[in-house]
C-alpha positions as CSV (number, residue, x, y, z in Angstrom):
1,X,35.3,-4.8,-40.1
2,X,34.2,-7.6,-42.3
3,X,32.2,-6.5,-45.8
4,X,29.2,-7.6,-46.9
5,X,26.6,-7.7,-49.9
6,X,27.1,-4.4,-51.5
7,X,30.1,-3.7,-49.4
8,X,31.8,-6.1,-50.6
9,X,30.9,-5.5,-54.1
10,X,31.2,-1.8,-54.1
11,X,35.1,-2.8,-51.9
12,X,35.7,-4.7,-55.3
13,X,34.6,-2.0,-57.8
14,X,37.4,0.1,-56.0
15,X,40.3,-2.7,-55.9
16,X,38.9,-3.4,-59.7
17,X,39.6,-1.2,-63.0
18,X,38.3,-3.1,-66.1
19,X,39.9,-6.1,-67.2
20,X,43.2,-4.4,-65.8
21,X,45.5,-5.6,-62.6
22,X,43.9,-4.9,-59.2
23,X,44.4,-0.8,-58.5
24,X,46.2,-0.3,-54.9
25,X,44.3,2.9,-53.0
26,X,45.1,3.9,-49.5
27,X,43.6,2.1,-46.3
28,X,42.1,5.4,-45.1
29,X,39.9,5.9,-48.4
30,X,39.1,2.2,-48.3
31,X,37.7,2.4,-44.7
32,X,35.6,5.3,-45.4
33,X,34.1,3.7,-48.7
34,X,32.9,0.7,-46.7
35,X,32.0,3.1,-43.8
36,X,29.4,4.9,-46.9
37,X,28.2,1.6,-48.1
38,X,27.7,0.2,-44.9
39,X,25.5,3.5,-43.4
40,X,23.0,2.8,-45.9
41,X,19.6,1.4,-44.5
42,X,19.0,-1.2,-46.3
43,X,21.8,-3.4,-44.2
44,X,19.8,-1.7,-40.8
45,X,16.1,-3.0,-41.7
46,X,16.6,-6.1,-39.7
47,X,18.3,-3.8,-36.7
48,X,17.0,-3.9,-33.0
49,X,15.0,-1.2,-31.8
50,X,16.2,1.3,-29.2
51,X,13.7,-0.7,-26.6
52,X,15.6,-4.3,-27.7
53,X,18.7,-2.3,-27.1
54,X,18.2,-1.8,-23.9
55,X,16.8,-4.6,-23.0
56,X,20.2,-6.2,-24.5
57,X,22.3,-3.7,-22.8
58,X,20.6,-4.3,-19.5
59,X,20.7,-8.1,-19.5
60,X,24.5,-7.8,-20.3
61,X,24.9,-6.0,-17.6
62,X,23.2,-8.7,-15.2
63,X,25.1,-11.2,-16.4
64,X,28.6,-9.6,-16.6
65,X,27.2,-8.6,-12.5
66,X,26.6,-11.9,-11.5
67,X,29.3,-13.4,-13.1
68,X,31.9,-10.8,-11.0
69,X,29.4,-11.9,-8.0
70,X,30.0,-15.8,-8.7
71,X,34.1,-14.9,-9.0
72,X,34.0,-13.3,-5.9
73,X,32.1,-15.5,-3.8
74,X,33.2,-18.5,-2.1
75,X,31.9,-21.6,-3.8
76,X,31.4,-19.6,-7.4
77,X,28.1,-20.0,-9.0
78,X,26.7,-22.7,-6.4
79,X,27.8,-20.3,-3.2
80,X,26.0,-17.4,-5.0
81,X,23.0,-19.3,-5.0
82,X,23.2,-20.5,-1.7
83,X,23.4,-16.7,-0.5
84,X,20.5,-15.8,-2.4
85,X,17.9,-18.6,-1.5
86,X,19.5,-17.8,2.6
87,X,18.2,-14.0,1.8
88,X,14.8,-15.2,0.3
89,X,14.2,-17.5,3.0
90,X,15.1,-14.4,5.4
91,X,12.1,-12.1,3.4
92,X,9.8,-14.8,3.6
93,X,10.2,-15.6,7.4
94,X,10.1,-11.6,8.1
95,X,6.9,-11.7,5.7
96,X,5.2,-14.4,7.6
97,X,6.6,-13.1,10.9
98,X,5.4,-9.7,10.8
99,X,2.6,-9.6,8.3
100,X,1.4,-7.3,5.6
101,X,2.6,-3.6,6.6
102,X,-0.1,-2.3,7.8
103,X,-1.3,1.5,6.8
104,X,-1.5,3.9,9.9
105,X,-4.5,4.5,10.5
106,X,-6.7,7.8,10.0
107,X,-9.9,9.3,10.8
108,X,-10.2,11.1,7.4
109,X,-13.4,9.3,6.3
110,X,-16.7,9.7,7.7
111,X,-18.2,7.5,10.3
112,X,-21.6,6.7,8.7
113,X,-22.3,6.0,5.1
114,X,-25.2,7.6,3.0
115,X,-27.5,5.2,4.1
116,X,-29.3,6.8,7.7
117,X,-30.4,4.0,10.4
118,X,-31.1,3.7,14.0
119,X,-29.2,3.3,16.8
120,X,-31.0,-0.1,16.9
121,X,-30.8,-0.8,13.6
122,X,-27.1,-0.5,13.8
123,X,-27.0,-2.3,16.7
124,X,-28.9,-5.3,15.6
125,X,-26.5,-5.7,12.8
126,X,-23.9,-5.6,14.9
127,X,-25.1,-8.2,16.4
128,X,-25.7,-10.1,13.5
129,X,-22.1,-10.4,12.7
130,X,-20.8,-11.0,15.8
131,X,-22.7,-14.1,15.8
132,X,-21.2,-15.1,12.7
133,X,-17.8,-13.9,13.8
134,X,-17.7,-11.2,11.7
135,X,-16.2,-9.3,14.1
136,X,-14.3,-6.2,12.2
137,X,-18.2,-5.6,10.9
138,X,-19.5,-6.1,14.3
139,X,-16.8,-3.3,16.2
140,X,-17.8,-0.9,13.2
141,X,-21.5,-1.5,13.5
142,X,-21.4,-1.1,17.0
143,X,-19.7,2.0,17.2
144,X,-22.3,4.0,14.6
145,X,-24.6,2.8,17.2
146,X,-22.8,4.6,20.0
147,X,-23.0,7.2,18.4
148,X,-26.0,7.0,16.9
149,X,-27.8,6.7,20.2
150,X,-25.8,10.2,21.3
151,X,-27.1,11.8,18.2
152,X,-30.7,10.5,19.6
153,X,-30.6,11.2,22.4
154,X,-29.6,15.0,21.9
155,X,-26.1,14.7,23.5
156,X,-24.4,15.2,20.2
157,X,-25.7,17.1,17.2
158,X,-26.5,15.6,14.1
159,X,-23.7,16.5,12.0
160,X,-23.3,14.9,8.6
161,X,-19.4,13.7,7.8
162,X,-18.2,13.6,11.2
163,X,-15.0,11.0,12.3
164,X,-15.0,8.6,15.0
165,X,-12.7,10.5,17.2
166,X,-14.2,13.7,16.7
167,X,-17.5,11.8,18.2
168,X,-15.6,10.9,21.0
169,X,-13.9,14.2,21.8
170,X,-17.5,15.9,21.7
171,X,-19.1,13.3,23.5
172,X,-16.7,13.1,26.2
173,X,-16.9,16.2,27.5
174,X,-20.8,15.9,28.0
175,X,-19.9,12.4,29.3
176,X,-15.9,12.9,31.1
177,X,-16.8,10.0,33.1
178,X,-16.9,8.0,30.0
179,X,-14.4,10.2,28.1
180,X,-11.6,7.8,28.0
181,X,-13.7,4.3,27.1
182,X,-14.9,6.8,24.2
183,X,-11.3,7.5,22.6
184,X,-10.2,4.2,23.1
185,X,-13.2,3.2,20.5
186,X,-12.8,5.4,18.5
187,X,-9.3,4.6,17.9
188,X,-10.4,0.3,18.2
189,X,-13.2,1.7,15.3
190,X,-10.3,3.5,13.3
191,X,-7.6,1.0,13.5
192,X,-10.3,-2.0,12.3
193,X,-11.5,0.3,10.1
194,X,-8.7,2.3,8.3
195,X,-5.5,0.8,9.7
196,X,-5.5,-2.9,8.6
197,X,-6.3,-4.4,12.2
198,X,-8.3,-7.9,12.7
199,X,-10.9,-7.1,16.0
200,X,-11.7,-9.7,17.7
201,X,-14.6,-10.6,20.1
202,X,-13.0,-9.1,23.1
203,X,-12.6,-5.8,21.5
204,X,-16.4,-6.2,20.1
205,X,-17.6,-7.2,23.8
206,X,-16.0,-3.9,25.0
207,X,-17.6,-1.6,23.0
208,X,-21.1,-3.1,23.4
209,X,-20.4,-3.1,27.0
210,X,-19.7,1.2,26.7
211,X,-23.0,1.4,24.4
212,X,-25.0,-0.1,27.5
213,X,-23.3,2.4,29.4
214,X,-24.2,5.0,27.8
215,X,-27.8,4.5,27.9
216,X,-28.1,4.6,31.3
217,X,-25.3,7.5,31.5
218,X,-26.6,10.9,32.3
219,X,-25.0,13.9,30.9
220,X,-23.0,16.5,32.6
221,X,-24.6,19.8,31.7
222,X,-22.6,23.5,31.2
223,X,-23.3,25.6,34.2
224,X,-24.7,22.6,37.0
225,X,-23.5,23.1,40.6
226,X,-20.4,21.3,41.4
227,X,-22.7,19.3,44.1
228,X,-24.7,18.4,41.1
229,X,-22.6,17.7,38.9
230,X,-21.0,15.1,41.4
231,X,-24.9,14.1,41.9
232,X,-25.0,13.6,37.8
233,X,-21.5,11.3,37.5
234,X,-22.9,8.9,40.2
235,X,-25.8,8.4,38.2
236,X,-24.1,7.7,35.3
237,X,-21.7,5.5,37.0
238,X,-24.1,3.8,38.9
């Protein structure tokens, strides 16, 4: 341990006695001296903090890890480098391969907003982006209209909060000829919607092509005759 400042002065008022020859004491009680004058805080103002510490600590550690890395690799510093531009180039092309993870989709939130409209006021702005090519706006604009126009038309209740899909469960059972087309946008709705999914304008010309469908659909009612409730689905097919 070297001594310093006061060490080294208080070291020499030990070894010292007066004008006298230096006095010999014992290594052990010499250590300890400069251990006391050492401890004192005026030689730890300047110190790191705990935080710079670590910081320290950790980028030691890095470097004493990479430099074991480099010794072991073929090619030392250069191969280690080689290997980790190979990897980053194998991130990127997985990035642009596969794209953003995507979020699974969900049905949690509502289907409509605060704002009531029309079916034909949904409609008409559904049409209004699909001419710009707004298509996620126009599949979501287009699907409030479906069900808008059920609401309407008395087929489904007015029900504040519902989802997509539970518009299309309770609409295709008063529509089953229809009941499929109706899941499948519900899930295009909640997949452009909620899962991170691009529509597109075949998706978009689908679902307009269900809402004119269902406008000329008629329902099947509880409690009809089986002969006229065959009578009802060729009407709506039709």
């Amino acid at each position: 341990m070297r001594l310093t400042g006061g060490a080294l002065r208080a070291a020499t008022v030990l070894l010292r006695s007066g004008d006298g020859p230096p006095v010999t004491i014992p290594r052990d009680p010499a250590r300890e001296a400069a251990r006391r004058e050492l401890s004192k805080r005026m030689y730890h103002e300047n110190d790191p903090g705990l935080l710079q510490r670590a910081l320290n600590a950790f980028w030691d550690w890095l470097d004493r890890l990479f430099g074991e890395a480099a010794t072991a690799t073929p090619g030392g510093s250069v191969g280690l480098l080689v290997i980790v531009v190979a990897v980053l180039a194998l991130v990127a092309a997985l990035w642009w391969r596969l794209g953003t993870p995507r979020r699974p989709p969900t049905s949690s939130a509502t289907l409509f907003d605060d704002r009531p409209r029309t079916a034909a006021e949904h409609r008409a702005a559904a049409e209004a982006h699909a001419a710009q090519g707004h298509w996620n706006q126009a599949v979501q604009e287009r699907m409030r209209a479906v069900v808008r126009s059920l609401e309407e038309r008395a087929l489904l209740d007015t029900r504040p909060g519902r989802t997509a899909d539970e518009a299309a469960s309770e609409a295709g059972r008063t529509l089953p000829d229809h009941a499929d087309r109706l899941r499948a946008a519900a899930r295009d709705f909640d997949d452009v919607t909620y899962g991170g999914r691009a529509a597109g304008e075949a998706m978009y010309r689908r679902l307009a092509a269900l809402d004119d469908d269902l406008q000329r659909a008629k329902p099947q009612l509880a409690g009809k005759a089986p002969g006229a409730a065959h009578d009802t689905r060729q009407g709506a097919t039709g």
